[in-house]
C-alpha positions as CSV (number, residue, x, y, z in Angstrom):
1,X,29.3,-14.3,-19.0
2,X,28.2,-14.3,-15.4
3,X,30.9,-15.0,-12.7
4,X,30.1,-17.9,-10.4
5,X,30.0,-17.3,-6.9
6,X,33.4,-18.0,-6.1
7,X,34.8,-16.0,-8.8
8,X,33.0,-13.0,-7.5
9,X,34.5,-13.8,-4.0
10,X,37.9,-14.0,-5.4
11,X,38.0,-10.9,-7.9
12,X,36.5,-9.0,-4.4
13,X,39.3,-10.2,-2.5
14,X,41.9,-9.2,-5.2
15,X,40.3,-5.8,-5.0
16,X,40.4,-5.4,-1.5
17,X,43.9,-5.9,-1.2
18,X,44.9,-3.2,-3.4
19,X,42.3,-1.1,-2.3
20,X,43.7,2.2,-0.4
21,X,40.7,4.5,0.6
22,X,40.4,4.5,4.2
23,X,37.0,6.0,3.4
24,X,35.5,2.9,1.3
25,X,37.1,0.6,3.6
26,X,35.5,2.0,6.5
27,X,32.0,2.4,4.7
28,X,32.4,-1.6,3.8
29,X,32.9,-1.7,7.5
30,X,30.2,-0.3,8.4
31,X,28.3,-2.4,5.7
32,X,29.5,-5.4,7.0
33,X,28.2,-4.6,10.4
34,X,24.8,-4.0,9.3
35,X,24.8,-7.2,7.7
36,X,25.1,-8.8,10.9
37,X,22.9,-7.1,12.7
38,X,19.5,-9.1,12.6
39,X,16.2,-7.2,11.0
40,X,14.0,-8.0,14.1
41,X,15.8,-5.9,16.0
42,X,15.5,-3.2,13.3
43,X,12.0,-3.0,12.7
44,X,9.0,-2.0,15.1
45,X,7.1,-2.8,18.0
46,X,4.0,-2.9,16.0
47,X,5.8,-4.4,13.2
48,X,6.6,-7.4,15.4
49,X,3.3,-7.9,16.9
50,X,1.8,-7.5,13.7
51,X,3.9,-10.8,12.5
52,X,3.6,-12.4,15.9
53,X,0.0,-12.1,15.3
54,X,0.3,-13.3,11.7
55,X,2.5,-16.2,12.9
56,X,-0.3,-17.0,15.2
57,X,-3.6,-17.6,12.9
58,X,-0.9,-19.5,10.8
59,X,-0.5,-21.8,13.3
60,X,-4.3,-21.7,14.4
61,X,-5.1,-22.5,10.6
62,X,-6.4,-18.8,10.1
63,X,-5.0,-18.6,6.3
64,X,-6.6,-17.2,2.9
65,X,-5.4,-18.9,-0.1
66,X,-3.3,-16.9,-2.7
67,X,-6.1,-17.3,-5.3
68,X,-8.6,-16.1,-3.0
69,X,-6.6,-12.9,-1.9
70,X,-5.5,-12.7,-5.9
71,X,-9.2,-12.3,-6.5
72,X,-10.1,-10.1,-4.0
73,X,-7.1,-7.6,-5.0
74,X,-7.3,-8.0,-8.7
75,X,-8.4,-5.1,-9.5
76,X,-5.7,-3.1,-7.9
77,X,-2.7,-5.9,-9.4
């Protein structure tokens, strides 16, 4: 049976409190961190521009449809 969501938080929490390695503390530290740290900050210049530019012909109604790009890459899917 899955846990729900709080469960999980709680059982975590347990664990944490009786947990004693400095080393896996500090690694889910370090883990916590990175979650915080946003992924546009993480990623490219040419990355961004690429998804600026994307952005862009989205909002200048530049789009292919799904099936479209489905048929043109079927062969490959």
């Amino acid at each position: 049976m899955d846990l729900s969501l709080e469960n999980k938080k709680i059982e975590l929490i347990q664990w944490l409190s009786t947990l004693n390695d400095t080393s896996l503390i500090d690694k889910l530290m370090k883990l916590r961190e990175k979650e915080k740290n946003d992924w546009w900050n993480e990623i490219s210049t040419s990355e961004k521009e690429s998804i600026e530019k994307g952005i862009q012909d989205a909002d200048n109604g530049k789009l292919t449809s799904h099936s479209n790009v489905k048929g043109i890459y079927e062969k490959w899917l």
